[in-house]
C-alpha positions in Angstrom: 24.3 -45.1 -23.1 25.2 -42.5 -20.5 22.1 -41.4 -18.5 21.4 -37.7 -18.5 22.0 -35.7 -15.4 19.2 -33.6 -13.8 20.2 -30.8 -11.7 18.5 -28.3 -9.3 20.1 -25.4 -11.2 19.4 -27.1 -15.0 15.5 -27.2 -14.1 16.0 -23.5 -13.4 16.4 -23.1 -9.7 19.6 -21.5 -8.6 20.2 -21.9 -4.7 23.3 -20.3 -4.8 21.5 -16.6 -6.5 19.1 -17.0 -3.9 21.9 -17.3 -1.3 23.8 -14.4 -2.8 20.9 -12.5 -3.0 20.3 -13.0 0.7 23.6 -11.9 1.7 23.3 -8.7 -1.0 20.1 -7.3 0.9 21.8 -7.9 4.8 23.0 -4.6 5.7 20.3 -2.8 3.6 17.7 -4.8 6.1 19.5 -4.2 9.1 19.1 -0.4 9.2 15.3 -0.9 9.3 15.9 -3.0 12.9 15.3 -1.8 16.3 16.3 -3.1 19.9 12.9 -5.6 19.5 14.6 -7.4 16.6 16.7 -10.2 17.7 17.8 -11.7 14.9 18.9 -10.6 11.5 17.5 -12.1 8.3 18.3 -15.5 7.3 17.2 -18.0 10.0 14.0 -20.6 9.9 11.9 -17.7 11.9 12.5 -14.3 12.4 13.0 -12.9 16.2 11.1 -10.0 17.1 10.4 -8.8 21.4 8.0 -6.2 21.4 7.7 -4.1 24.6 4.2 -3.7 25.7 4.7 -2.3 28.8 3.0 0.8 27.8 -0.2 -0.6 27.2 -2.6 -1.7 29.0 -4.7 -4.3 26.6 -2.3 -4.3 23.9 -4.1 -6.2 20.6 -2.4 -7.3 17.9 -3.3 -6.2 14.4 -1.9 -7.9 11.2 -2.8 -7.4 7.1 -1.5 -9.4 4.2 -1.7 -7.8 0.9 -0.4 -7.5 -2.5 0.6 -5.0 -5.5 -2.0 -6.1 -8.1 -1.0 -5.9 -11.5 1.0 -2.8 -10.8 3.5 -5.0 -11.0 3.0 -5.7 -15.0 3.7 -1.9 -15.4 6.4 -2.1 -13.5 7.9 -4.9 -15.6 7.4 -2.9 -18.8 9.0 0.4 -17.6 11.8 -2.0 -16.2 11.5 0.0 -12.9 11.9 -2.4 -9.6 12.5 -0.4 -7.0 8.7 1.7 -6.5 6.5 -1.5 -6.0 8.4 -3.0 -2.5 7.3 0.8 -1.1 3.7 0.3 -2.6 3.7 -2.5 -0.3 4.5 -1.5 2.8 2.6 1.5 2.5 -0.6 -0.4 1.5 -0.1 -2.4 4.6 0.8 0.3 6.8 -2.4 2.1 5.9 -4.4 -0.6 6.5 -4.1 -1.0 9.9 -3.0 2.6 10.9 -7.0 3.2 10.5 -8.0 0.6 12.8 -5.2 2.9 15.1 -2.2 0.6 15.3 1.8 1.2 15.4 3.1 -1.1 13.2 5.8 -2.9 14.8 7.6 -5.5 11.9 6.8 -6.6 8.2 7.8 -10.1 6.5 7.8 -10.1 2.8 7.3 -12.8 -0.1 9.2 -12.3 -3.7 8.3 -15.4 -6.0 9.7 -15.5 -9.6 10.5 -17.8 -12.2 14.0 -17.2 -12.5 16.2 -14.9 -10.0 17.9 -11.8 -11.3 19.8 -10.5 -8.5 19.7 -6.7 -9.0 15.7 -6.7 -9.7 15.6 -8.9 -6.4 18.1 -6.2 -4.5 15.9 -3.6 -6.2 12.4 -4.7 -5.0 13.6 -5.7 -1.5 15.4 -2.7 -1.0 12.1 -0.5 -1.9 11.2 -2.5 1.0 13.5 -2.0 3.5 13.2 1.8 2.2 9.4 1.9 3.3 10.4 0.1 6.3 12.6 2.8 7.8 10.4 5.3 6.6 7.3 3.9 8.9 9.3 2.8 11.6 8.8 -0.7 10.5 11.5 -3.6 11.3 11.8 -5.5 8.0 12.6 -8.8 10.0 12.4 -11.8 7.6 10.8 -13.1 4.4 10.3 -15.6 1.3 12.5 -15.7 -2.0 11.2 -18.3 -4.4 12.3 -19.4 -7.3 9.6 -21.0 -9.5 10.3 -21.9 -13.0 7.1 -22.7 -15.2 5.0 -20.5 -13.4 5.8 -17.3 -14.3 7.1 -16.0 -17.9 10.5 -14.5 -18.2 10.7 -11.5 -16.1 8.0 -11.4 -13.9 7.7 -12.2 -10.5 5.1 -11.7 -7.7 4.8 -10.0 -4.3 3.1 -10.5 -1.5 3.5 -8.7 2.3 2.6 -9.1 5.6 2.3 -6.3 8.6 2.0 -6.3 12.4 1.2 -3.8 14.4 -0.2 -3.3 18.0 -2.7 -0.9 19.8 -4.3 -0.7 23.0 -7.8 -2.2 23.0 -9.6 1.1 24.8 -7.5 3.1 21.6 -9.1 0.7 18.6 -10.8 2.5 15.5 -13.9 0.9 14.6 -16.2 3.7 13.3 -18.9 2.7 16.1 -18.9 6.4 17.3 -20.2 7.3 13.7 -23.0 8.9 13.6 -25.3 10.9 11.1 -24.4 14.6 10.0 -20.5 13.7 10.4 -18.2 14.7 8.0 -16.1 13.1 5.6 -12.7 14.6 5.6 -10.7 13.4 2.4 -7.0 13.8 2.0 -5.2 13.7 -1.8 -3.6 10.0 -3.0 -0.6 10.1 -4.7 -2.3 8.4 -7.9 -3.7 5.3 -8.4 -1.7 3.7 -5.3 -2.4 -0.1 -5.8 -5.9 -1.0 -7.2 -7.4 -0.3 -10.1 -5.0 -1.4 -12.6 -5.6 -4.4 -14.4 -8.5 -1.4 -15.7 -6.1 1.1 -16.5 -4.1 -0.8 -17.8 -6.3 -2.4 -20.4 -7.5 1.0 -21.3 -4.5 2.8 -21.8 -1.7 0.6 -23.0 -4.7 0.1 -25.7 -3.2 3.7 -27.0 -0.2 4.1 -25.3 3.3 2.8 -24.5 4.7 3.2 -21.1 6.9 5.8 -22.3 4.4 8.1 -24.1 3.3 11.7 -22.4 0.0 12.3 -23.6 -0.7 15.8 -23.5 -2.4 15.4 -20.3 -0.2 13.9 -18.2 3.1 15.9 -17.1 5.3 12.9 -17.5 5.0 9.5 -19.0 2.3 7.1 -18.7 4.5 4.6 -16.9 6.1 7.3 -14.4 2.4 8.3 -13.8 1.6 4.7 -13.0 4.1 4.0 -11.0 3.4 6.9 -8.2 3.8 5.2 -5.2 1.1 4.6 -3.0 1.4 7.0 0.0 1.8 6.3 3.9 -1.2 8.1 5.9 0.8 6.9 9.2 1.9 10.2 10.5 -1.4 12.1 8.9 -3.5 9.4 11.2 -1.0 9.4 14.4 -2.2 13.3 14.7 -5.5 13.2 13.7 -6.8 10.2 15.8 -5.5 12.6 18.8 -8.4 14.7 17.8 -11.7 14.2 19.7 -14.4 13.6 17.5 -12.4 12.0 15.0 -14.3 8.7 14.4 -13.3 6.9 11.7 -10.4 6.6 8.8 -10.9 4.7 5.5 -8.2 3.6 3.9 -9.7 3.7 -0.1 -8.1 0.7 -1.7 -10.2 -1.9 -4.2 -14.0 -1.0 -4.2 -13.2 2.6 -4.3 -14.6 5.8 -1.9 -17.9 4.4 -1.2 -16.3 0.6 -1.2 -14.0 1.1 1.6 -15.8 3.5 3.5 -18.9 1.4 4.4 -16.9 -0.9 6.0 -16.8 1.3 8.7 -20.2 2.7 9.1 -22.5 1.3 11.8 -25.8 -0.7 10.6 -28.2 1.9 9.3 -25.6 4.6 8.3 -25.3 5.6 4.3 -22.9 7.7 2.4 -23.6 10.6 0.7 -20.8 11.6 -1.6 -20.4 15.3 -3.3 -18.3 13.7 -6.4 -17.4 17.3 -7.6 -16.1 18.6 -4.4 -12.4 17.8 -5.7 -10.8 18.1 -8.5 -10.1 14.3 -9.9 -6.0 14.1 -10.7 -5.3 14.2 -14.9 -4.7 10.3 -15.0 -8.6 9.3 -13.7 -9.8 11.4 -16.7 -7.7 10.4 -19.1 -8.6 6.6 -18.6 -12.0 7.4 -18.0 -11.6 9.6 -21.7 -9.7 6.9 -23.5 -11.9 3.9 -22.6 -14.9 5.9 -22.4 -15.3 4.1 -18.8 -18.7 4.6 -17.2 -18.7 6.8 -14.1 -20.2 3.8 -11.8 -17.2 1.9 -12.7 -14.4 5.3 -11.8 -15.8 5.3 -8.8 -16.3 1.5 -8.1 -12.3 0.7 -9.2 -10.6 3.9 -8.8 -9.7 6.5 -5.2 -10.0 9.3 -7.9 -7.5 11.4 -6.0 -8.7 10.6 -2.7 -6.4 7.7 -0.7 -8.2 8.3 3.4 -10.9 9.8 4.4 -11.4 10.9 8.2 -15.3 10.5 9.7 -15.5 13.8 12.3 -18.3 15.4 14.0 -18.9 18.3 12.4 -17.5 20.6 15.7 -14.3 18.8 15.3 -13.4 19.9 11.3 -11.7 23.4 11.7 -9.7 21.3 14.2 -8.8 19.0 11.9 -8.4 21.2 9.0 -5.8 22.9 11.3 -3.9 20.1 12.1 -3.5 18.9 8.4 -2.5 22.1 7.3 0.3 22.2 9.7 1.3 19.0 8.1 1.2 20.3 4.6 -2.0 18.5 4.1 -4.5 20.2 2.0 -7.9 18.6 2.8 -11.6 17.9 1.1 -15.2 17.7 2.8 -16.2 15.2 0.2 -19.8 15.0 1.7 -21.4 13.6 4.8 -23.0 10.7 7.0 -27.1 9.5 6.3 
């Protein structure tokens, strides 16, 4: 009897996609490196020199974050090439409110089987974010897994550093009570909130349905990508009395924004003070969700909110408006 043959490639991982893969996504990788990137993708480590010399106490600041299940809406619109941008933004936000310049990103792509073009597709949304945020795109992890996920899907996971100097950190310890919170419109649901939405409206609706509310399909909707606040908060934090940005992710307005708030400090929230984007009512309609949990699992149209003494808001006002901003006092500090 002839003994049967296991191979890498017949228990379903193929090195030579991954390789191929690799090699596809070079060039479009390269055009998000700088002079502090000395290497291009594809060694054991990726290179990067940063030049400090402009700072005093420079201080590293790093995030790690995922899509969500996003990405299941993604995989049943067949779209690949939104959710890499969705995750460099998230993690661009993140630590633009503590005040940092992002300097590089490293990515993770795990799936059960490669396909090449929705790997080239999700790494070049990417690279695309990359070089829109000034961010070098210096190295990453493609892994095939077989078993773990079901045909088609695949996961994603990111990592960010940036750098600030340690006298220029955001912290929100300047807040006080009677400042103002400044809120500034989301694109959508960005990244959190979906395994929600999702359950509520695929309930009624396929990906490709436009229910009369919406001004495109359900999936297009969806899929908005989550915005970059980078250049909004460059300009901003130049303005004194500026003195705190929350980046409103899972947990919602209030959520996100007492993470910033010295001991003692509450929220107080004017929830009518903006005019909610069609898709939060039409979840909220269809599931017949309860406000607590809107606010709790949504941004509701609201993706940063600046914390500014209350001298300080015509100046910011006037600053986002130059930037095509259109801006929200959403209520105050207790």
């Amino acid at each position: 009897m002839t003994q049967k043959k296991f191979t890498y490639k017949d228990s379903g991982v193929d090195i030579k996609a991954g390789e191929e893969l690799v090699d596809s996504i070079k060039d479009v990788v390269k055009e998000t490196h700088n002079a502090s990137v000395l290497s291009n993708i594809g060694g054991f480590g990726a290179l990067f020199a940063p030049d400090f010399s402009s700072y005093k106490e420079p201080v590293l600041i790093s995030s790690v974050d995922g899509v969500g299940t996003k990405l299941i809406v993604a995989f049943k619109s067949d779209t690949y090439d939104t959710v890499g941008q969705d995750l460099v933004n998230h993690c661009v936000n993140d630590i633009a409110v503590c005040g940092a310049t992002p300097l590089f990103f490293l990515d993770y792509f795990s799936t059960g089987k490669l396909d090449k073009k929705v790997g080239f597709d999700v790494i070049s949304g990417f690279a695309k974010a990359c070089k829109e945020n000034d961010v070098a795109l210096i190295g990453g992890e493609t892994a095939e897994m077989p078993d773990i996920y079901d045909k088609g899907e695949f996961d994603l996971a990111g990592t960010i550093v940036g750098v600030v100097d340690k006298s220029q950190l955001i912290t929100g310890n300047n807040i006080k009570k009677g400042d103002k919170l400044i809120g500034f419109k989301s694109s959508g649901l960005h990244t959190n909130g979906y395994s929600l939405a999702r359950n509520v409206l695929f309930s009624k609706y396929d990906v490709n349905d436009t229910p009369e509310e919406l001004d495109e399909s359900v999936g297009k909707t969806l899929l908005k990508i989550h915005r970059s606040y980078l250049s909004l908060i460059t300009n901003l934090k130049e303005i004194e009395g500026v003195n705190g940005f929350s980046h409103i992710t899972g947990g919602g307005i209030v959520g996100n924004t007492k993470r910033i708030l010295p001991e003692g400090r509450t929220l107080n929230i004017d929830w009518n003070s903006w005019d909610r984007p069609a898709i939060f009512n039409l979840i909220q309609k269809t599931g017949n969700v309860p406000e607590d949990d809107m606010q709790s699992s949504f941004n509701l149209g609201i993706g940063l909110i600046a914390i500014v003494r209350e001298e300080s808001v015509g100046k910011v006002k006037t600053a986002a408006e130059k930037m095509g901003e259109e801006i929200f006092e959403i209520g105050s500090v207790n």
